[in-house]
CHARMM-style PDB file with segment names, atoms N, HN, CA, C and O in Angstrom:
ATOM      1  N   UNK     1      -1.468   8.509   4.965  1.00  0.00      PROA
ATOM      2  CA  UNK     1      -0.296   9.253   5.344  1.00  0.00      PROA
ATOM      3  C   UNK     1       0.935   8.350   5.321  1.00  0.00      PROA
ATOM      4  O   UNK     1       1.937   8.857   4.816  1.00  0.00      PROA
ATOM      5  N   UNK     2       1.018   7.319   5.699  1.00  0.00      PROA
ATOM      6  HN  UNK     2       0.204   6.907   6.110  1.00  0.00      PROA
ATOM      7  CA  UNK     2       1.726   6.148   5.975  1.00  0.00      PROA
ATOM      8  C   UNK     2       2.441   5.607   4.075  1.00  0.00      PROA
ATOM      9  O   UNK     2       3.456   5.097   3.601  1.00  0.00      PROA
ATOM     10  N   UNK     3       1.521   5.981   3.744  1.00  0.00      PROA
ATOM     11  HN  UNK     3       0.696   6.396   4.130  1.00  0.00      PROA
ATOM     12  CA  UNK     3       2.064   5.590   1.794  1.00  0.00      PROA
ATOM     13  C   UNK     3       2.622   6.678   1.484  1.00  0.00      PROA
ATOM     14  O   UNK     3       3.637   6.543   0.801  1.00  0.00      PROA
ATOM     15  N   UNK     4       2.316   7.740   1.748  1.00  0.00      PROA
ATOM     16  HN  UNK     4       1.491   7.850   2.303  1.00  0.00      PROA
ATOM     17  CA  UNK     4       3.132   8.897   1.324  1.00  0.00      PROA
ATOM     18  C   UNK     4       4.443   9.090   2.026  1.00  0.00      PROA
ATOM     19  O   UNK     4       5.309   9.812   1.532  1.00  0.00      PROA
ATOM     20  N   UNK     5       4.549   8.698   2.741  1.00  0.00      PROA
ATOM     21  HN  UNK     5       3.846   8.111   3.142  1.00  0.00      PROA
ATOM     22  CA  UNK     5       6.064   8.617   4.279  1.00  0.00      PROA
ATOM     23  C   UNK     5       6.771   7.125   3.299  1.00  0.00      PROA
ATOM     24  O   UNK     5       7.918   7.162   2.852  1.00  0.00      PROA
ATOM     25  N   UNK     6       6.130   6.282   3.167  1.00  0.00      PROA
ATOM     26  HN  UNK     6       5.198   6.252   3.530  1.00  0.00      PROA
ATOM     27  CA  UNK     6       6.669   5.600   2.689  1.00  0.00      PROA
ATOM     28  C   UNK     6       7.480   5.989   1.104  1.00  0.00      PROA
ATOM     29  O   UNK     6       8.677   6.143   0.859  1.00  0.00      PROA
ATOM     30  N   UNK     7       6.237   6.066   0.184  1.00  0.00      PROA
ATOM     31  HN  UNK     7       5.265   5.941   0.383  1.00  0.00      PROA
ATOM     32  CA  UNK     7       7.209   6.628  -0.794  1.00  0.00      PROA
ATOM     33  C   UNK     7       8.409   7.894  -0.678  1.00  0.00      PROA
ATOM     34  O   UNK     7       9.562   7.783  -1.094  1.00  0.00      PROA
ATOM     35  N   UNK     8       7.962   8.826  -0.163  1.00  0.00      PROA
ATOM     36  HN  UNK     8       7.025   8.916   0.175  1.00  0.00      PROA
ATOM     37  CA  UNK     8       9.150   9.812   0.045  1.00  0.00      PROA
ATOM     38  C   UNK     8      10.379   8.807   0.684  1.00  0.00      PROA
ATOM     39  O   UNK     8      11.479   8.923   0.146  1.00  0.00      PROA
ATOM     40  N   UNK     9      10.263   7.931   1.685  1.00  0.00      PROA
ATOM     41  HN  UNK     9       9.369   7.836   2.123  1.00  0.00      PROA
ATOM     42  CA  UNK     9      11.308   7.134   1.919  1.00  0.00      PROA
ATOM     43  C   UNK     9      12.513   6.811   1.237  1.00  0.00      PROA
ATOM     44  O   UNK     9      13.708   7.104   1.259  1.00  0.00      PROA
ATOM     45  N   UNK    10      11.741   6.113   0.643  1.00  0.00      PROA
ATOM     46  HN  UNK    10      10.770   5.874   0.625  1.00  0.00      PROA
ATOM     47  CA  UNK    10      12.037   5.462  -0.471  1.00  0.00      PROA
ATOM     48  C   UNK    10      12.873   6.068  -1.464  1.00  0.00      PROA
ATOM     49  O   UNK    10      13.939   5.611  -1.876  1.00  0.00      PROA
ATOM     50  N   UNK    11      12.294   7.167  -1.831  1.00  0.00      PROA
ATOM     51  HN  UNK    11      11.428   7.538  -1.496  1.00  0.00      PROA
ATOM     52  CA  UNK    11      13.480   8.059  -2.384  1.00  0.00      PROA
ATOM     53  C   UNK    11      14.552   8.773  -2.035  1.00  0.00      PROA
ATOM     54  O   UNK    11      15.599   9.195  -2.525  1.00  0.00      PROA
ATOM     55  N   UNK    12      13.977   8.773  -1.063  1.00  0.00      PROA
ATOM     56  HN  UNK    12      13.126   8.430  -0.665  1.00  0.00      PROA
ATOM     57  CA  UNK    12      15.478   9.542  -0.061  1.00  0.00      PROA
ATOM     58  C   UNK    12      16.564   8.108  -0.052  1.00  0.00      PROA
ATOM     59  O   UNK    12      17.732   8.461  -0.215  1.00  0.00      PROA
ATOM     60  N   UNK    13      16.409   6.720   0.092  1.00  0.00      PROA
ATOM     61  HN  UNK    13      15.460   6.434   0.224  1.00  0.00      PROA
ATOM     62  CA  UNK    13      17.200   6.171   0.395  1.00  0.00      PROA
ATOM     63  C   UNK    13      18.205   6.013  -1.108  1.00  0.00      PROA
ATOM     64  O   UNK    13      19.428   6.097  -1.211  1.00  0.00      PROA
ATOM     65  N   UNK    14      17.065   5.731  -2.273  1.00  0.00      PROA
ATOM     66  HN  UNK    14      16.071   5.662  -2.190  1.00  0.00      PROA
ATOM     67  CA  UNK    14      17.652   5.940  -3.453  1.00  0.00      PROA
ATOM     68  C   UNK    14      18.383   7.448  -3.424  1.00  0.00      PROA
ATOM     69  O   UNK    14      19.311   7.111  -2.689  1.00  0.00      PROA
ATOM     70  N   UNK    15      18.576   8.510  -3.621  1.00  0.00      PROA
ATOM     71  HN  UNK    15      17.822   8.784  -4.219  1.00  0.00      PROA
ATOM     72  CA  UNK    15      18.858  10.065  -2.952  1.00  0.00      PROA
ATOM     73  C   UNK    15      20.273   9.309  -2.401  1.00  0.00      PROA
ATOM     74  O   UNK    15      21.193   9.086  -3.188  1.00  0.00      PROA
ATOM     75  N   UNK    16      20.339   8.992  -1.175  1.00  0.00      PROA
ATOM     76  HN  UNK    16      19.591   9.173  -0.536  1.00  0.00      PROA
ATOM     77  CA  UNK    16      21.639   8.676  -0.714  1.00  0.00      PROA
ATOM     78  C   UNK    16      22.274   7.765  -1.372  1.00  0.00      PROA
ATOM     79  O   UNK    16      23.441   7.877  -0.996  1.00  0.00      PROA
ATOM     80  N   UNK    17      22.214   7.002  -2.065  1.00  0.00      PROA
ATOM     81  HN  UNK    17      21.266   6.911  -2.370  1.00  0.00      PROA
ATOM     82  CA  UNK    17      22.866   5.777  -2.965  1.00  0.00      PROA
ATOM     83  C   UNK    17      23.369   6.321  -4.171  1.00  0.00      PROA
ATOM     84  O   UNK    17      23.823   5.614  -5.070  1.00  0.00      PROA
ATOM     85  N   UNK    18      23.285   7.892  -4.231  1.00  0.00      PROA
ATOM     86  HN  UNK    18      22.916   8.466  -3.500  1.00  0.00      PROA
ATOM     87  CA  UNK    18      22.953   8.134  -5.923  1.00  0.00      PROA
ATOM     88  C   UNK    18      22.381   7.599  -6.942  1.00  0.00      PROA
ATOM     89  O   UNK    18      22.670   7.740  -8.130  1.00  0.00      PROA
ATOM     90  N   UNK    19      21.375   6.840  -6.362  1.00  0.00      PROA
ATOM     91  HN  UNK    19      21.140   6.726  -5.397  1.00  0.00      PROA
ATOM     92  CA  UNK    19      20.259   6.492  -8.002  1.00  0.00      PROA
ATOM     93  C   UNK    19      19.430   7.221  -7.652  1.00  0.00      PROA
ATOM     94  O   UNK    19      18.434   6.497  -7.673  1.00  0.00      PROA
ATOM     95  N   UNK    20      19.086   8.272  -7.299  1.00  0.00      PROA
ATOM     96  HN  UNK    20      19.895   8.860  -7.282  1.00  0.00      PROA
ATOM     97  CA  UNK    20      17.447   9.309  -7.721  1.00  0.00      PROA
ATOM     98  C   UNK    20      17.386   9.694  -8.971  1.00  0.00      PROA
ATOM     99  O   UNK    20      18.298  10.390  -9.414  1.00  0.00      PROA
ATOM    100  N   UNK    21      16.321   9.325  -9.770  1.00  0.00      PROA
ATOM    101  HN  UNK    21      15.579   8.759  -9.410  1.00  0.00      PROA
ATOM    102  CA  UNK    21      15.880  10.296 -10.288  1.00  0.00      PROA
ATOM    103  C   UNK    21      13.897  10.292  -9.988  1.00  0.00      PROA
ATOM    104  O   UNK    21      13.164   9.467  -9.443  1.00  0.00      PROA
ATOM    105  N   UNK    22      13.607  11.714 -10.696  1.00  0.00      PROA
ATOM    106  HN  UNK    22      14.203  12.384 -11.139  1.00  0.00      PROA
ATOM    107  CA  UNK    22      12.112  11.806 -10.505  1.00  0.00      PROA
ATOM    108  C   UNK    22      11.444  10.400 -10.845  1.00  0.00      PROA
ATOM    109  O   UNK    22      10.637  10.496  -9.920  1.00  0.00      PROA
ATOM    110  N   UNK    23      11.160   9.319 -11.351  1.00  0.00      PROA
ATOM    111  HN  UNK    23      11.816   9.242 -12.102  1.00  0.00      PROA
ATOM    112  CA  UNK    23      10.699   8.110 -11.897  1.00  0.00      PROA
ATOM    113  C   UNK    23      10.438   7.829 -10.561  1.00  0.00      PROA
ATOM    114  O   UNK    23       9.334   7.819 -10.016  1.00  0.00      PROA
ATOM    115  N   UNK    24      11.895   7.524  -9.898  1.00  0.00      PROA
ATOM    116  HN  UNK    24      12.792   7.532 -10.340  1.00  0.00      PROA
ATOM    117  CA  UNK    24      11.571   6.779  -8.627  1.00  0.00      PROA
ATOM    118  C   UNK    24      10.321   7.114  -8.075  1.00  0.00      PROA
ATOM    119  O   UNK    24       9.567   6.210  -7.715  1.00  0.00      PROA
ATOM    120  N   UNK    25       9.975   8.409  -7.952  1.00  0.00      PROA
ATOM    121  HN  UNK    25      10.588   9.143  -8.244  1.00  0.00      PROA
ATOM    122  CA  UNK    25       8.524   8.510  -6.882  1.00  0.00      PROA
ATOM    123  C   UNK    25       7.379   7.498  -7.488  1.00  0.00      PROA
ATOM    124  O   UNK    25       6.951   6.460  -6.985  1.00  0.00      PROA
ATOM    125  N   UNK    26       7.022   8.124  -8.718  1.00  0.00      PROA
ATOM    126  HN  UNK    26       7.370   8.968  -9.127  1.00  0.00      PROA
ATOM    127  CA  UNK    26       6.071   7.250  -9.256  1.00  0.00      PROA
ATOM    128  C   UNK    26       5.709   5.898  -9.358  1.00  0.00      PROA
ATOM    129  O   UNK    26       4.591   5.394  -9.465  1.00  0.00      PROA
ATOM    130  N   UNK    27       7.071   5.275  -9.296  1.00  0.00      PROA
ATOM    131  HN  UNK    27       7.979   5.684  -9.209  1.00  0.00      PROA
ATOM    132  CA  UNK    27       7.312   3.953  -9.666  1.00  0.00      PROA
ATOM    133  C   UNK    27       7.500   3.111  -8.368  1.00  0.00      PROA
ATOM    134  O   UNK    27       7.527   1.882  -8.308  1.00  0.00      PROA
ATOM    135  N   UNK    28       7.623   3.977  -7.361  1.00  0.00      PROA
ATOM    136  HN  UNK    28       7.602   4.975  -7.409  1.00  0.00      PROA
ATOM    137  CA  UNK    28       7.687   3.335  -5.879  1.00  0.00      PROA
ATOM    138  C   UNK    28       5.875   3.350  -5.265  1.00  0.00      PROA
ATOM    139  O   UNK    28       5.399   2.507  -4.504  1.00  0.00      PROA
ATOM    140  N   UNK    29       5.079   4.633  -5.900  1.00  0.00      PROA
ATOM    141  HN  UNK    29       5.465   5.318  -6.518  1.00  0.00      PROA
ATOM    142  CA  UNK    29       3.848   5.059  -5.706  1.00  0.00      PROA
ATOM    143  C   UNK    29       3.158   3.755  -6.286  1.00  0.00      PROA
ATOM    144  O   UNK    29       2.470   2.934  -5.679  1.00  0.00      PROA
ATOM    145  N   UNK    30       3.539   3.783  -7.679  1.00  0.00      PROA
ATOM    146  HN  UNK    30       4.097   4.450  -8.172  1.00  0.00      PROA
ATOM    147  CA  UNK    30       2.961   2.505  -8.454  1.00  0.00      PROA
ATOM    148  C   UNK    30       2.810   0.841  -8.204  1.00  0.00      PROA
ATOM    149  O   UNK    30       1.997   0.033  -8.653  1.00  0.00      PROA
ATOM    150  N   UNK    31       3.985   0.688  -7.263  1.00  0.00      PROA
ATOM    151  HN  UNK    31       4.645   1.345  -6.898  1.00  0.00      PROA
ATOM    152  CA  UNK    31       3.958  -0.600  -6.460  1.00  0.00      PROA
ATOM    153  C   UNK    31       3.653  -0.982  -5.543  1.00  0.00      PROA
ATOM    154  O   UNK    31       3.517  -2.139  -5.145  1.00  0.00      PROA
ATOM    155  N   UNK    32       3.421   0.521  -4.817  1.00  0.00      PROA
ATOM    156  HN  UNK    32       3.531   1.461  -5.140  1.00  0.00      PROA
ATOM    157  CA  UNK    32       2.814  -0.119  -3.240  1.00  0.00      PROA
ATOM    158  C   UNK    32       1.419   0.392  -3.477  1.00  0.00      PROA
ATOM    159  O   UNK    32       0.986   0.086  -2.366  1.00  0.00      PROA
ATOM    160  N   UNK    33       0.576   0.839  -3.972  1.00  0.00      PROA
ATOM    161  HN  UNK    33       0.928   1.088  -4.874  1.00  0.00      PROA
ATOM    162  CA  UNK    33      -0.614   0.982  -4.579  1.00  0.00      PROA
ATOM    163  C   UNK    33      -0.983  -0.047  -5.310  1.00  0.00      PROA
ATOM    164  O   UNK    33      -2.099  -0.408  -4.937  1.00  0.00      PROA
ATOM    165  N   UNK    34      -0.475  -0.864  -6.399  1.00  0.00      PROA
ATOM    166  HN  UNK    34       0.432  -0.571  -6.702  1.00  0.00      PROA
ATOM    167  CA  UNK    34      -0.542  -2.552  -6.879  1.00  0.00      PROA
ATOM    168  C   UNK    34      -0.467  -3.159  -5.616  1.00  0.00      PROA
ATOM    169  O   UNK    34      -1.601  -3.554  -5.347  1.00  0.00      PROA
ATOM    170  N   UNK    35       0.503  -3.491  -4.492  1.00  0.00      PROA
ATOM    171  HN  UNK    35       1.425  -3.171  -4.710  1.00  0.00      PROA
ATOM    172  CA  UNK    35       0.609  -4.564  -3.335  1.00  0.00      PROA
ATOM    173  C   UNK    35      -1.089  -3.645  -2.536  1.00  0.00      PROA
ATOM    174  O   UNK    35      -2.042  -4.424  -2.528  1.00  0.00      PROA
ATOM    175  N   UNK    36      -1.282  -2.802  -2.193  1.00  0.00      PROA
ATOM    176  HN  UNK    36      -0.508  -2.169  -2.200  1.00  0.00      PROA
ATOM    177  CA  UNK    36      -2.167  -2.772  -1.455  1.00  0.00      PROA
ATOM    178  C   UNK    36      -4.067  -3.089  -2.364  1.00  0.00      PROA
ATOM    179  O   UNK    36      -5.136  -3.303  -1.793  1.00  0.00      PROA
ATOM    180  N   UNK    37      -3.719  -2.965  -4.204  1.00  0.00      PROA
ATOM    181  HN  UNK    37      -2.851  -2.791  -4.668  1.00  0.00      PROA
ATOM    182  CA  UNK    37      -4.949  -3.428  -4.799  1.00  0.00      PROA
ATOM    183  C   UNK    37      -5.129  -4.737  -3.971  1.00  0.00      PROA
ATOM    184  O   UNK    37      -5.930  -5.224  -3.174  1.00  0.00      PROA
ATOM    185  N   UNK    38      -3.745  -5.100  -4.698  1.00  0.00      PROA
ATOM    186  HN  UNK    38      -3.094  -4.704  -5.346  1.00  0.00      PROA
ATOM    187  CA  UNK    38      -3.901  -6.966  -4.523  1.00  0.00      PROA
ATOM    188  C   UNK    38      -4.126  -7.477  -2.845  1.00  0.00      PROA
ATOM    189  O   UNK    38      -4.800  -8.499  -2.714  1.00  0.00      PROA
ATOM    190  N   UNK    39      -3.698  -6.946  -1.816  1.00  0.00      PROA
ATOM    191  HN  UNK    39      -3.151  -6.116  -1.923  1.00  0.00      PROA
ATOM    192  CA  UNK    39      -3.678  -7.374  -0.779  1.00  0.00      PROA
ATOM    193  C   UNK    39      -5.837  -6.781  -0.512  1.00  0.00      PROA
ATOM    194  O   UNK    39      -6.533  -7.643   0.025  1.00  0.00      PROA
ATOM    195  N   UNK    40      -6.290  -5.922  -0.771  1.00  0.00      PROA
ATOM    196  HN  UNK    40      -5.725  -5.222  -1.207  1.00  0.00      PROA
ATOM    197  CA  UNK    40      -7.452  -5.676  -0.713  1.00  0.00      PROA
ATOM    198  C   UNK    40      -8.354  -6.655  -1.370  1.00  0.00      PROA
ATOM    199  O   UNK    40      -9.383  -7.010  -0.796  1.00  0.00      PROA
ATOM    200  N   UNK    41      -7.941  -7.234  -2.853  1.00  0.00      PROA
ATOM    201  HN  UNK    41      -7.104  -6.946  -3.319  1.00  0.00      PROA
ATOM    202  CA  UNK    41      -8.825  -8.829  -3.402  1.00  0.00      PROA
ATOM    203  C   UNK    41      -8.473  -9.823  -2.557  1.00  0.00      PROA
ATOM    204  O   UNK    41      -9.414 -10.540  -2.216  1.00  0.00      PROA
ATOM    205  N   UNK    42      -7.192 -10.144  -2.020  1.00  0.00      PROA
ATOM    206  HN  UNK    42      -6.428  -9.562  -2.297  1.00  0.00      PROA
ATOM    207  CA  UNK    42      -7.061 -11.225  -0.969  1.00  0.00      PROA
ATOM    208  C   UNK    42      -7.586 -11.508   0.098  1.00  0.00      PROA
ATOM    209  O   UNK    42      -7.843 -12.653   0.470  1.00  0.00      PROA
ATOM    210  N   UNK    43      -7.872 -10.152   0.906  1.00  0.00      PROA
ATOM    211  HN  UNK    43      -7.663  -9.222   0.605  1.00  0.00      PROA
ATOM    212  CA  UNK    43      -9.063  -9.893   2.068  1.00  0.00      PROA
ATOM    213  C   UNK    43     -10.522 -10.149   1.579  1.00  0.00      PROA
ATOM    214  O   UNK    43     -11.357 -10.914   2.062  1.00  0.00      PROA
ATOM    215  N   UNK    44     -10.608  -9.446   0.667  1.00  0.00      PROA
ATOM    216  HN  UNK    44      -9.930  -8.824   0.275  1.00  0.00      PROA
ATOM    217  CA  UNK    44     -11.949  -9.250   0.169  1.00  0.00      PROA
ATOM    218  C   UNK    44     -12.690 -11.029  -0.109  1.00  0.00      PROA
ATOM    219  O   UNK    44     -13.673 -11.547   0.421  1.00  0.00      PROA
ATOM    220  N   UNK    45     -11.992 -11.422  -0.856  1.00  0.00      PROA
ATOM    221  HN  UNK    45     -11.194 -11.001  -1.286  1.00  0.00      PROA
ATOM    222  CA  UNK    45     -11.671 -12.932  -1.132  1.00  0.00      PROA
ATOM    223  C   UNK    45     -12.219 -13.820  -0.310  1.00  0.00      PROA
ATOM    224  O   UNK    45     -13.157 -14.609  -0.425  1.00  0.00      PROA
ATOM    225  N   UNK    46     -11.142 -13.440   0.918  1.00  0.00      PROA
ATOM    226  HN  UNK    46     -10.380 -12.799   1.012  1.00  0.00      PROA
ATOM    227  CA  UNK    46     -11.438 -14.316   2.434  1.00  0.00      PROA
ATOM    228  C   UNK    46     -12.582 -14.289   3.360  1.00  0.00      PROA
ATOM    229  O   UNK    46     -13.002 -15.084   4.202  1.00  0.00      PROA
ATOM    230  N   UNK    47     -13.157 -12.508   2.725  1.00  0.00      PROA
ATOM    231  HN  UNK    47     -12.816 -11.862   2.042  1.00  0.00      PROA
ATOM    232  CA  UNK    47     -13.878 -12.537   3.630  1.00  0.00      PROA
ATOM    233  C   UNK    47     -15.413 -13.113   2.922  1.00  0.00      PROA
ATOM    234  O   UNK    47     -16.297 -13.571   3.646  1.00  0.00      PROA
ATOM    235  N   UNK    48     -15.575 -12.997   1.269  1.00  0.00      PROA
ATOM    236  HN  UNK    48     -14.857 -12.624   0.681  1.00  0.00      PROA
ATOM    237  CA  UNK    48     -16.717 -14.183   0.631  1.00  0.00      PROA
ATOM    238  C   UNK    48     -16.413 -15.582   1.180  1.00  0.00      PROA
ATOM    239  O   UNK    48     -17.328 -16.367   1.429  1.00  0.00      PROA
ATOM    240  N   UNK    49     -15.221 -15.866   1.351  1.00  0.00      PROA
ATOM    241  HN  UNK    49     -14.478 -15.228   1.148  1.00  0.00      PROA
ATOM    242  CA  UNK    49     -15.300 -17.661   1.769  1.00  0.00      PROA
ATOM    243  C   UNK    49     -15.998 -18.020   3.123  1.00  0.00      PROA
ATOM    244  O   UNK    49     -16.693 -18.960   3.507  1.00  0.00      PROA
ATOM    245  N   UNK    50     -15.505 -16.838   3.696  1.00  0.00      PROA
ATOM    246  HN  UNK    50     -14.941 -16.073   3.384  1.00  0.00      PROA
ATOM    247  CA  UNK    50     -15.644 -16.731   5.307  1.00  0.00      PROA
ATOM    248  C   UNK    50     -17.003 -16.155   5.732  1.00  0.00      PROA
ATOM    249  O   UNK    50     -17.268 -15.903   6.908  1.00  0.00      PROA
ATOM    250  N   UNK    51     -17.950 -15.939   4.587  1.00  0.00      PROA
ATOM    251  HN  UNK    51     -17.735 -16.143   3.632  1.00  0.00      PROA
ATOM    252  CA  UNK    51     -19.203 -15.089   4.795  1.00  0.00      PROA
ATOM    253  C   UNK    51     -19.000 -14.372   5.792  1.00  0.00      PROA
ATOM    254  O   UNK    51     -19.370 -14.661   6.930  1.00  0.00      PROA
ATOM    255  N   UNK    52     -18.338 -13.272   5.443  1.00  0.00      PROA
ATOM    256  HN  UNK    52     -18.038 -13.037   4.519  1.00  0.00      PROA
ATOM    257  CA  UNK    52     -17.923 -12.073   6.758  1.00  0.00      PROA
ATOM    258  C   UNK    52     -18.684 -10.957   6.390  1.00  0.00      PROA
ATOM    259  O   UNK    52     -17.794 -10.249   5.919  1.00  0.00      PROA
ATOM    260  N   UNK    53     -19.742 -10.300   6.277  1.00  0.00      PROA
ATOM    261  HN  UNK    53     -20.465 -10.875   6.659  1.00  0.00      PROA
ATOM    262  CA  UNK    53     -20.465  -9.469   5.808  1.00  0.00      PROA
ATOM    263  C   UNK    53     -20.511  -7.909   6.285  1.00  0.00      PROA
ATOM    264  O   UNK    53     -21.397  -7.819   7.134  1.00  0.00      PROA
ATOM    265  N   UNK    54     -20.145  -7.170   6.151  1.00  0.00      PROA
ATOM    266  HN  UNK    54     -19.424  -7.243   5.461  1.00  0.00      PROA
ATOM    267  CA  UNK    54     -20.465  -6.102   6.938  1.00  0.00      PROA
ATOM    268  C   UNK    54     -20.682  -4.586   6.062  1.00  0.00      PROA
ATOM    269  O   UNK    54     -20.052  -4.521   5.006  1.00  0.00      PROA
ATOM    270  N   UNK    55     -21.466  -3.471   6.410  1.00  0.00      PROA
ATOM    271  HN  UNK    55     -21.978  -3.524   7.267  1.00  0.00      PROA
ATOM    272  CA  UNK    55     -21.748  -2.289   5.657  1.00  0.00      PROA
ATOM    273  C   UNK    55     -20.409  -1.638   5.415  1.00  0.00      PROA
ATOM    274  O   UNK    55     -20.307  -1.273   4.244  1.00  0.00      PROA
ATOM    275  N   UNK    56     -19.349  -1.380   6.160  1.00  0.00      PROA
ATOM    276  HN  UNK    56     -19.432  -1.677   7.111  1.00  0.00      PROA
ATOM    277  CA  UNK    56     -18.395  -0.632   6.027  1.00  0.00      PROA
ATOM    278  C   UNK    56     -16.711  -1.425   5.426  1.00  0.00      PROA
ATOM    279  O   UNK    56     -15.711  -0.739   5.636  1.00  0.00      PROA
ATOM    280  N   UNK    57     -16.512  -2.820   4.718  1.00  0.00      PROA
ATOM    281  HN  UNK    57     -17.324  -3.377   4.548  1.00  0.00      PROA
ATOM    282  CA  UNK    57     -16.272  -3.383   5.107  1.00  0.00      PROA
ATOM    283  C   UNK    57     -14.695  -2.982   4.565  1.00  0.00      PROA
ATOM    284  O   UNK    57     -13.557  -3.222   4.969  1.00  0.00      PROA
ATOM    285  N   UNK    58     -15.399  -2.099   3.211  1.00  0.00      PROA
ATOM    286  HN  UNK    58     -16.324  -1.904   2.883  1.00  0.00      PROA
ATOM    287  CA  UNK    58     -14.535  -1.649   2.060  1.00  0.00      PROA
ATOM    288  C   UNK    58     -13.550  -0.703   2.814  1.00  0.00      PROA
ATOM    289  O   UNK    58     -12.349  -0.883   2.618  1.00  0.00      PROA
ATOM    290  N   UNK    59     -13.819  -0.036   3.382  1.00  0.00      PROA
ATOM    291  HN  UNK    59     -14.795   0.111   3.541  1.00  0.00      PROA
ATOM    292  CA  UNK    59     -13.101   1.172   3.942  1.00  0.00      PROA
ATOM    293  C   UNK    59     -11.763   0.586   4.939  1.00  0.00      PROA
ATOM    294  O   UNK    59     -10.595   0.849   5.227  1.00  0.00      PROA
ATOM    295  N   UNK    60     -12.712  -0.261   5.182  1.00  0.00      PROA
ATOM    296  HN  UNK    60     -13.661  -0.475   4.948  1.00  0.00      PROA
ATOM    297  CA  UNK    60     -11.628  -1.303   7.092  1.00  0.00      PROA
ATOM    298  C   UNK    60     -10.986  -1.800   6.312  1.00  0.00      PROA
ATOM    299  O   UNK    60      -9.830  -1.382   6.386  1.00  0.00      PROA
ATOM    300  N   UNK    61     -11.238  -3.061   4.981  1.00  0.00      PROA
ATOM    301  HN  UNK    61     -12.176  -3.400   4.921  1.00  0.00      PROA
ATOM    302  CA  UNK    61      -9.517  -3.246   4.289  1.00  0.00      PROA
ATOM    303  C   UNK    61      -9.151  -2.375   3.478  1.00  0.00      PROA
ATOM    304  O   UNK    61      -8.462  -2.703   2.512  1.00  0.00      PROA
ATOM    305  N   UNK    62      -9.362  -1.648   3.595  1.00  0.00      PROA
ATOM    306  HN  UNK    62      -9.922  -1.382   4.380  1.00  0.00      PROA
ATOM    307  CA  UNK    62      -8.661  -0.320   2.872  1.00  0.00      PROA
ATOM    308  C   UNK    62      -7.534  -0.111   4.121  1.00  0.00      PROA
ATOM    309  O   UNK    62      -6.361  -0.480   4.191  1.00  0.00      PROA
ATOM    310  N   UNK    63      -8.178   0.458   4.846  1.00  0.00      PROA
ATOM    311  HN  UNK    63      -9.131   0.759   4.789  1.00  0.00      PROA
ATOM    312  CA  UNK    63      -7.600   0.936   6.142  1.00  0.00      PROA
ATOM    313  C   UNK    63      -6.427  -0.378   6.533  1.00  0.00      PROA
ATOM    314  O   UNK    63      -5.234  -0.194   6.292  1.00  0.00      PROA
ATOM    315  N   UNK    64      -6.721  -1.168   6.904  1.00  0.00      PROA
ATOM    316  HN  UNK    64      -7.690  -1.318   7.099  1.00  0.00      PROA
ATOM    317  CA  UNK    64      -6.049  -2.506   7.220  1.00  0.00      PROA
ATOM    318  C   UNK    64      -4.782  -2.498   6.337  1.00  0.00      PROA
ATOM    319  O   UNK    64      -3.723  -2.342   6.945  1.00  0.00      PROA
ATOM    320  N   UNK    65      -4.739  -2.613   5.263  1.00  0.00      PROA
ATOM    321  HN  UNK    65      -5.600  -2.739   4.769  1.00  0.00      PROA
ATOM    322  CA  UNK    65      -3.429  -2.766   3.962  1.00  0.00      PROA
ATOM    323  C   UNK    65      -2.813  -1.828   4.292  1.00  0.00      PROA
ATOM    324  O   UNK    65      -1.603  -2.016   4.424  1.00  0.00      PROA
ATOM    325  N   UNK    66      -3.346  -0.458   4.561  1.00  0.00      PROA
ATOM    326  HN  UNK    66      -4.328  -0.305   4.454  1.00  0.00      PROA
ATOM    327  CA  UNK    66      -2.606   0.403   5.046  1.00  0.00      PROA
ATOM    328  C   UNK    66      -1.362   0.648   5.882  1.00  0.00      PROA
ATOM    329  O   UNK    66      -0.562   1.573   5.748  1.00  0.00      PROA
ATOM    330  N   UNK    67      -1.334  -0.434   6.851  1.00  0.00      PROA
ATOM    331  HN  UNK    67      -1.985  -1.186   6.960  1.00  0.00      PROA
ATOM    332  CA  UNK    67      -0.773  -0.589   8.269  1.00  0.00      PROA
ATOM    333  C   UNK    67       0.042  -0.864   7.963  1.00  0.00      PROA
ATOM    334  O   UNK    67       0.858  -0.282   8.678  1.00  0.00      PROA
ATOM    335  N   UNK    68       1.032  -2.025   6.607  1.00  0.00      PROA
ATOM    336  HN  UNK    68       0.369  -2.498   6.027  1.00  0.00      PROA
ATOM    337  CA  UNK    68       1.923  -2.426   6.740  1.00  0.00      PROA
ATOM    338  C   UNK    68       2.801  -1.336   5.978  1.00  0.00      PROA
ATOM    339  O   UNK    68       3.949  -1.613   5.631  1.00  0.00      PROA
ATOM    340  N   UNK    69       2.228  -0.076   5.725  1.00  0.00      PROA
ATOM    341  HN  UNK    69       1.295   0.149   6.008  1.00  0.00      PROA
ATOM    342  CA  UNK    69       3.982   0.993   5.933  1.00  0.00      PROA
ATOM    343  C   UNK    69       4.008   1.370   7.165  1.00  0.00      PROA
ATOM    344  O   UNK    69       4.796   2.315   7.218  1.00  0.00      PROA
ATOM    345  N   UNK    70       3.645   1.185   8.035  1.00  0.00      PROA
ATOM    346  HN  UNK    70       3.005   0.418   7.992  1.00  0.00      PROA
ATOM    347  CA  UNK    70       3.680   1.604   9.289  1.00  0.00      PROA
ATOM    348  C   UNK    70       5.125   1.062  10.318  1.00  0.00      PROA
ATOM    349  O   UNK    70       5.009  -0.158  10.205  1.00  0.00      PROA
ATOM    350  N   UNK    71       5.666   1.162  10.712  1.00  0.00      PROA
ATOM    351  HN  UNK    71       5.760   2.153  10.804  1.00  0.00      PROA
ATOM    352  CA  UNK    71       6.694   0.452  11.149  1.00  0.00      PROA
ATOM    353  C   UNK    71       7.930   0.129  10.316  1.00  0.00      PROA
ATOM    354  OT1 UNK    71       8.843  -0.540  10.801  1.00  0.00      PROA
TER     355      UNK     71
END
């Protein structure tokens, strides 16, 4: 929910600046979906070095990357 609040953001602020056009959504969708791949191999990463093992582990940094549209 938090990526979708975010991108709509995002366009609204472009919207008030007069640079909207439709691109923007996608292309704002497209980057914070790349930052949250990459931030998910960086966890993922840490947590092989760190032998952190767990059944669910995929979902929690999923969930986790999530947080930073939050605020």
């Amino acid at each position: 929910m938090a990526f979708v609040t975010y991108v709509l953001f995002v366009a609204l602020l472009r919207g008030l600046q007069d640079r909207f056009h439709p691109e923007v959504l996608g292309t704002a969708a497209s980057k914070a979906l790349a930052v949250v791949i990459v931030d998910f191999f960086f966890f993922k990463t840490g947590c092989y070095i760190l032998n952190i093992q767990g059944s669910g582990q995929f979902l929690d940094l999923i969930a986790y990357g999530g947080y930073k549209f939050v605020g």
